[in-house]
N, C-alpha and C positions, 0 to 999 in steps of 0.2 A: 496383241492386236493382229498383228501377220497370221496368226493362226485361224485367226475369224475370216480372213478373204478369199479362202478356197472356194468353192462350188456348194457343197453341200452345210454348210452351218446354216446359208438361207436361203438354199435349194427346197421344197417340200420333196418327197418320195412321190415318183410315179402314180403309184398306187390309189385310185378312187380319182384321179383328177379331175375328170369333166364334173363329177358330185360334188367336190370341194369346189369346182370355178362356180358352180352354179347355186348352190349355199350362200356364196360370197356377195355373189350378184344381186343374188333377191334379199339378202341383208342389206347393202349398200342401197338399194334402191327401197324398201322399206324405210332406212335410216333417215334417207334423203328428202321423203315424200315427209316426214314427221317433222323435217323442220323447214322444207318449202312451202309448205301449202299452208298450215296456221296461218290466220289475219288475210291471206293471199284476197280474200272480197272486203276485207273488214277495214283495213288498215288505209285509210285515208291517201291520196295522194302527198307525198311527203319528201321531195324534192321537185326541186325548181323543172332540173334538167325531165324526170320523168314527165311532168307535166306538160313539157313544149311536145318531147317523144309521142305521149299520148293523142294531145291536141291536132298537129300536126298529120298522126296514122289515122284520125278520125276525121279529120278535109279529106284523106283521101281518101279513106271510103266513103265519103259522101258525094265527091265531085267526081270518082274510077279514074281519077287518073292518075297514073302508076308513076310517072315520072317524075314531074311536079312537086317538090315538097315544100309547104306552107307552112307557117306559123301566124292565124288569121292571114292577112294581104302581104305580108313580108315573107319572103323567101328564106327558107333553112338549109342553105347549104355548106353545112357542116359536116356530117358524114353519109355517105351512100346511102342505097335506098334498101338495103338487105332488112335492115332491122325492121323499117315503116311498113315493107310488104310482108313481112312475118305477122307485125303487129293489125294490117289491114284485113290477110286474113281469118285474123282469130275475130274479130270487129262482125264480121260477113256470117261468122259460123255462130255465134253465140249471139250478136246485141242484132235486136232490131233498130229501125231507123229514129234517130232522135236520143238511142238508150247510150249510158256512158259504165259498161261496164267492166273497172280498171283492172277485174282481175283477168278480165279474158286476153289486157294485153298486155300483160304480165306473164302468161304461159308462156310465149317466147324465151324469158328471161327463166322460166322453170327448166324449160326443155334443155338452155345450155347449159345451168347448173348441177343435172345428170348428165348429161353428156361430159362434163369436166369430172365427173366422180365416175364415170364407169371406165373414159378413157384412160384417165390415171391408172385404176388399177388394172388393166391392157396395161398400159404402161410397163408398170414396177415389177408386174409378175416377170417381165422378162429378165429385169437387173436383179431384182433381192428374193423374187419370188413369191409365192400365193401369200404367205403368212402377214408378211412384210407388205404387202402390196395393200392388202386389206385393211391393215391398219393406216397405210396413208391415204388411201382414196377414204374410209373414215374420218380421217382428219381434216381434209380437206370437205367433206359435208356439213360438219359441223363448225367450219371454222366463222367468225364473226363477220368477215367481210362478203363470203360466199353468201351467207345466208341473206345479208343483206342485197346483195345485189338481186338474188332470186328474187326478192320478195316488187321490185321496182322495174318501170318498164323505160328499160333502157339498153344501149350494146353492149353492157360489159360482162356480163351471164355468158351471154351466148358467144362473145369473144374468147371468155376463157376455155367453153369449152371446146370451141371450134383449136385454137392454139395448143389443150392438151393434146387433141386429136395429132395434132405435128409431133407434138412432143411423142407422142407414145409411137409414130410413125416411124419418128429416127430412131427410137431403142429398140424398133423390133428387126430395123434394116440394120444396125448393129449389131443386134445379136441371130442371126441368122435368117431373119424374116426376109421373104421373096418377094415380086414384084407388087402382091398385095398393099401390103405396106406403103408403096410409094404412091398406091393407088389413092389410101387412103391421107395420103401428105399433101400432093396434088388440090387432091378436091377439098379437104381441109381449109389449105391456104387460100384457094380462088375464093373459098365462102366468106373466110374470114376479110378478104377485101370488100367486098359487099356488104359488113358488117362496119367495119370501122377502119378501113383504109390501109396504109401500110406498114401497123403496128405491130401484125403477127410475121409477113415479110423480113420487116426490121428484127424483129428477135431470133427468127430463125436462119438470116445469113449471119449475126453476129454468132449465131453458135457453131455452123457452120465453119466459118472464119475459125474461127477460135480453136475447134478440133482438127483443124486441116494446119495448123499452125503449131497443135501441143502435139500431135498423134506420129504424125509424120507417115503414118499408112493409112490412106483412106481407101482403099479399093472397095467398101460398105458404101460410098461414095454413087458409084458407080450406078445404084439401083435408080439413083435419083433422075438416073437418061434415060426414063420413061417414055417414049414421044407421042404412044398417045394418051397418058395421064397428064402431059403438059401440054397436049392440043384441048385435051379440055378442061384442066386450070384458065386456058386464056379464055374458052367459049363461056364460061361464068361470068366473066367481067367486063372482060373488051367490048363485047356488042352495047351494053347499055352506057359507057364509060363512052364510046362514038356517038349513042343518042343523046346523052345526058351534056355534050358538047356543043354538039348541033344544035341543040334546041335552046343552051342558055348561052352561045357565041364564048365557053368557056369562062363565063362568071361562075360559076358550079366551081371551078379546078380553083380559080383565084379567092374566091372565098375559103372552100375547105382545106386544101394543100398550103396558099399563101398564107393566111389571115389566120385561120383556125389552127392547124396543125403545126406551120412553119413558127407563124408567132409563138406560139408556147414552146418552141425551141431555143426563142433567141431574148425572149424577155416573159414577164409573169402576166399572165392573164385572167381575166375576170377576179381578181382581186383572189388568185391564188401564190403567192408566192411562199417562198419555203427554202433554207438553207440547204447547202450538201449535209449531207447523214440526216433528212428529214423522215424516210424511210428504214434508217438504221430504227430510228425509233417508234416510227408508227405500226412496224411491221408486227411489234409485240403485240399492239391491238388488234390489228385487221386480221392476225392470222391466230387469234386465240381462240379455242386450248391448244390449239398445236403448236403454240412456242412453247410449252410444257418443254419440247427438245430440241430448241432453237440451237443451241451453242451445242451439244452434243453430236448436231445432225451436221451444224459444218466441222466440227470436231473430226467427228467419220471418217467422212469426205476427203478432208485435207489427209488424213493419215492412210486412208486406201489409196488414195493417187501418187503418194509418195511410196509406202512401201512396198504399194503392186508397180511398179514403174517398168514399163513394158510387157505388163503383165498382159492378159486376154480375160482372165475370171471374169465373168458375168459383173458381178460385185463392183471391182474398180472399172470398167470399161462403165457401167452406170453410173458413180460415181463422177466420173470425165464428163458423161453426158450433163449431169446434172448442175456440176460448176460453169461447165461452158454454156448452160442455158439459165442459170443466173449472174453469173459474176458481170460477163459484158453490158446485159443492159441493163443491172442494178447501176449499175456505174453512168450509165447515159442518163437513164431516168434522175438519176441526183444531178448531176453537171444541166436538166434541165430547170432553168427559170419558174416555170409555172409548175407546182405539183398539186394532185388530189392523191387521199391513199388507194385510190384502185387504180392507179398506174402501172400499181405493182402487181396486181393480182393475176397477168399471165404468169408471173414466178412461181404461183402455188403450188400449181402440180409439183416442180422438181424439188419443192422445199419439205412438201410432204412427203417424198419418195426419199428423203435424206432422213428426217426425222424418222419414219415409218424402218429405217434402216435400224439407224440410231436405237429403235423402241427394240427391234431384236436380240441385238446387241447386248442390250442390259434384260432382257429377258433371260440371256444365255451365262453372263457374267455380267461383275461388277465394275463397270469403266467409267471414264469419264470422272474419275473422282473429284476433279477441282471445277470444271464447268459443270457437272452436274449440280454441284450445291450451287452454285452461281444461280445458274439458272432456275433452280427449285424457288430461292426464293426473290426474281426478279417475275414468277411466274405471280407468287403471291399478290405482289404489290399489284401488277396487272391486272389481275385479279380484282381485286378490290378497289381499284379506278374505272372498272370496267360496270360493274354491280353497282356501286356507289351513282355512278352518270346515274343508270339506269330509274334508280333510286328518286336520285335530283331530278329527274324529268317527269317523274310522276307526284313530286311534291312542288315543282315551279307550274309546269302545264295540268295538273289532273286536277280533280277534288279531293285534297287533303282532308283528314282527320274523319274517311269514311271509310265506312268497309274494304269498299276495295284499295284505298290505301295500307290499310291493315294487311290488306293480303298481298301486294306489291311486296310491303317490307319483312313478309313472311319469306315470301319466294327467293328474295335478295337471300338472306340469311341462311336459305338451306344449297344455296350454292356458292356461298362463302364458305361453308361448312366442306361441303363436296372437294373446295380449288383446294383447303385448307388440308385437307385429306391426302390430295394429288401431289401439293407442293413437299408435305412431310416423307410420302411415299418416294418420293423420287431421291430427297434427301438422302433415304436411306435404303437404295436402292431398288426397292418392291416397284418394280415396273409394273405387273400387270395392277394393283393397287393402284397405282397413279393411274396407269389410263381409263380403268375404269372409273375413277372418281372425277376425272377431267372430262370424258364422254356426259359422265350425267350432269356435273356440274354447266359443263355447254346445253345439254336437253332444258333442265330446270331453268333456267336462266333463259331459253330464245325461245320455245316454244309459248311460254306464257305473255311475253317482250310482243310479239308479234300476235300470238290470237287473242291476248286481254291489254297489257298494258298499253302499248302505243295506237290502237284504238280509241280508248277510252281518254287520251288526253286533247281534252274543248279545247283547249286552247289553239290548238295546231288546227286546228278543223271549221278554219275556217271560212274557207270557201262553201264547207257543206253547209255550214250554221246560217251562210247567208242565203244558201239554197231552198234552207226549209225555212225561214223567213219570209219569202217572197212566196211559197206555196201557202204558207198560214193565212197570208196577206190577199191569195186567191189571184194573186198576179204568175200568171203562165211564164216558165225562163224561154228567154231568148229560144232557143233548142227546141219549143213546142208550141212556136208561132208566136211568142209573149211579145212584148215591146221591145221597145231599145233602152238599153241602159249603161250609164256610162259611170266610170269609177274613176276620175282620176289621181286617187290617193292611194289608194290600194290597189296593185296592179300587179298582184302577184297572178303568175300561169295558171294555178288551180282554179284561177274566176273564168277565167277562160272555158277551162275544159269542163267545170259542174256547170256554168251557163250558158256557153253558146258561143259560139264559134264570131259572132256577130256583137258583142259588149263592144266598147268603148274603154280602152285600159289606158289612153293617153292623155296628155293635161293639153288635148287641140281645141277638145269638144264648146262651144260655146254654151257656161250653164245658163247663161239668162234669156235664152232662146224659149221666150215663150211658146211658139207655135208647137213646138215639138213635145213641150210637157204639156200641153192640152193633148194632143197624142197620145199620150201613157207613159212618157219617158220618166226611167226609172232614175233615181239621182245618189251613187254611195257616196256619201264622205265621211271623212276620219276626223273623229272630233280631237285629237292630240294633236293634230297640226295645229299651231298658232294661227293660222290665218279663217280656220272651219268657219268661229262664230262669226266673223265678218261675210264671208261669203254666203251664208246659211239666212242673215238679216237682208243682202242686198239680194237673193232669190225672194225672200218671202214680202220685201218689200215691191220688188220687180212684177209678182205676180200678181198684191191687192192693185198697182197700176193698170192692171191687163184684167182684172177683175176674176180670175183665179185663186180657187182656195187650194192649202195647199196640205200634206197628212204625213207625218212622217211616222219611224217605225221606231219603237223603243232601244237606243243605243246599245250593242254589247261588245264588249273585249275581246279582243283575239292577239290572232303573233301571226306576223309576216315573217316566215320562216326563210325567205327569202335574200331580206335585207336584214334580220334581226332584229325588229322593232315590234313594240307592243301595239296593238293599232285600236282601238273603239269606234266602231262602225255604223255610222244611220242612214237611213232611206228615206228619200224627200219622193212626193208625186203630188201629181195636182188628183183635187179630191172633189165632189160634190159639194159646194157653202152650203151653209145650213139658212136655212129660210126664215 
């Protein structure tokens, strides 16, 4: 192993550089595009959280005001306003007035899930080099949890790659990079506060911390008293951080820092909670196929830092960088109360630059011999909990026993075949084997996940199902002047953001307000609630008093993916009696 930490085992040769950097690039960025953009128009809105994101950046380009951030008449002050004006933006440029189109505010979340795969390999080429680099910023395109977050509009894409951006800032002001560098650390960090507050901050003084504490020479240190890349880190933030004070007397700071941020420090939130080592084990998921070298890659690691000890090699000086920017705040994020798994996903970059190490390593010999079978077949079983979901969600929400179920469970099987290939391969130590059967088995598996399967399942879609109901019905939504309508059983965000800014999502509404369903008002309820048919008798009894007839719309099923419940949905309005 000591023989492998010199310079040149994962140094490339000079030679054709800038053609190899730039091969690499338009690889990564091809790779990236094939599994960002599938479904990016198709795929329904499909969390909670994107849906408020959405909602919210869509009042404000309705009402221009930039500071303000709403969810209908309630205030959202949960994180800064970086994401809402990325996502306002893209609103301005692509949807005209009235239009809801979720993929234009989703490009946000595209942009930083390349920017997290370009600056990686920036990154890695400086510690293991081109070869090496390419294979983690690969791994990190394709990994599960990335591709998820591209695909939804929310902060955490653009988080990650604004925080590789840091990361890849400290490896190159380690490894010989000049004031550049902190240029680009600087303006990284100020953005990433404007994105979601002081997450990237946090991670990069504990790594910080951490090398100034293992190293004992930091004079690489040094680059970071930049004064005027930290006069304009603060001019990023501070000016709207004094408006966004002024104008809400500081309820802005005590919701998002107190309430939001601070509580899920000190107890479990929104009905997230989760033991220490909750990420020991989610991370198999969120980060597959590239826990293909999960145990190998801290294997490395641990044994570069140890037998280069005091060393300078590119190799362990990255290695250093890389534990000190997971270990401290994998360690926080478990010891936190409330966890989701994209908690974790600023760690990917440096996990992929370990693996991506690790991948050279057994390209070159045969190591790792006891965690490598470990890992081969803990990759497996992942593997096949991971296909299998996939699987189950096209047999509980889709149309079973039709074609395109037939072809879901085709898809499954040929990248259970793929993982099946990758896990034996590593067994026996054919790395390139493994990762090319792990690459495609990630392709076959997310590219069809995202532009056929998780499209095509009703069930989840149903915000839209009730969209095109009301258009069948010749009833205009909220959003293009239609009536008012009120839901108070179903109140998931997505009714929100397909209908209009202007629904009724609370149980305040008064239903037997006659006056207002001579109006047009539109009426959902969920006939699985016990109490529907009672309520459903005293509207239509309420309105033969008032001499109103009344028309409802034929019941259909759906999931509030929200709370997890199955819901069946009908629409009450008053209608023409018949004569």
């Amino acid at each position: 192993m000591t023989r492998l930490l010199g310079y040149g085992v994962f140094m490339s040769s000079p030679a054709g550089i800038k053609a190899q950097r730039l091969k690499h690039i338009i690889a990564l960025l091809l790779l990236s595009l094939l599994v960002f953009l599938p479904g990016l128009s198709s795929l329904p809105v499909i969390d909670r959280d994107e849906a408020r994101f959405a909602q919210a950046s869509v009042q404000m380009a309705e009402s221009g005001d930039l500071m303000d951030i709403r969810f209908q008449d309630q205030t959202r002050y949960k994180k800064p306003a970086g994401i809402y004006w990325l996502q306002t933006a893209a609103i301005k440029v692509f949807a005209k007035d009235g239009e809801r189109k979720i993929w234009a505010q989703r490009l946000p979340s595209v942009l930083g899930a390349l920017l997290a795969v370009l600056a990686t390999y920036w990154a890695a080429a400086r510690m293991i080099g081109r070869r090496g680099a390419f294979i983690a910023a690969a791994m990190l395109a394709v990994s599960a949890l990335v591709i998820f977050e591209a695909h939804i509009a929310k902060t955490d894409a653009m988080l990650a790659g604004l925080g590789a951006c840091c990361f890849g800032a400290l490896a190159h002001m380690r490894h010989g990079g000049g004031r550049k560098s902190s240029w680009v650390f600087w303006i990284a960090l100020g953005l990433s506060i404007m994105i979601k507050g002081p997450v990237v901050p946090i991670l990069c003084s504990l790594t910080l911390i951490t090398l100034a504490l293992w190293e004992r020479r930091n004079g690489w240190m040094k680059l970071l008293l930049n004064l005027p890349a930290i006069l304009v880190f603060i001019l990023i933030w501070v000016p709207w951080t004094i408006a966004i004070w002024l104008m809400t007397d500081g309820a802005f700071f005590v919701e998002s820092l107190g309430k939001d941020f601070g509580g899920k420090l000190i107890s479990a939130q929104e009905r997230h909670p989760g033991p220490p080592g909750y990420y020991l084990g989610t991370i198999w998921l969120t980060l597959w196929p590239g826990c293909l070298l999960l145990l190998p890659a801290f294997d490395f690691a641990i044994r570069a830092v140890r037998n280069g000890k005091g060393s300078d090699a590119p190799v362990v000086k990255g290695m250093r960088l890389c534990l000190s920017w997971v270990v401290p705040y994998w360690i926080l994020i478990e010891l936190m109360p409330t966890k989701l798994p994209h908690y974790a996903l600023p760690l990917f970059p440096a996990l992929c630059v370990m693996a991506g190490v690790a991948a050279v390593t057994l390209l070159a010999v045969r190591e790792f011999s006891v965690l490598r079978r470990i890992n081969a077949a803990l990759f497996l079983i992942i593997s096949a909990v991971l296909i299998a979901a996939v699987m189950a969600g096209q047999a509980l929400y889709g149309q079973d026993g039709t074609s395109n179920s037939y072809l879901v469970y085709g898809i499954g099987s040929i990248a259970g075949l793929c993982a099946i290939i990758a896990s034996f391969a590593l067994w026996q130590s054919k790395m390139k084997l493994g990762l090319i059967s792990a690459f495609l088995a990630a392709l076959v598996i997310s590219v069809p996940t995202y532009s056929y399967i998780l499209p095509g399942l009703t069930q989840l879609r149903t915000a839209d199902k009730m969209a095109d109901i009301l258009r069948a019905e010749g009833i205009k939504l909220p959003r293009h002047g239609g009536p008012a309508i009120v839901s108070p059983h179903f109140t998931e965000p997505s009714l929100v953001y397909r209908l209009g800014t202007s629904i009724d999502v609370t149980d305040k509404a008064d239903l037997f307000d006659m006056a207002t369903l001579e109006q047009g008002r539109v009426i959902i309820l969920d006939q699985k609630r016990d109490m529907t048919p009672d309520i459903m008798a005293n509207i239509l009894n309420t309105a033969e008093l008032a001499g109103l007839c009344l028309k409802t719309t034929q019941a259909f099923k759906g999931f509030n993916y929200s709370k997890g419940d199955p819901v069946e949905l009908i629409t009450l309005r008053a209608s023409a009696c018949p004569k």
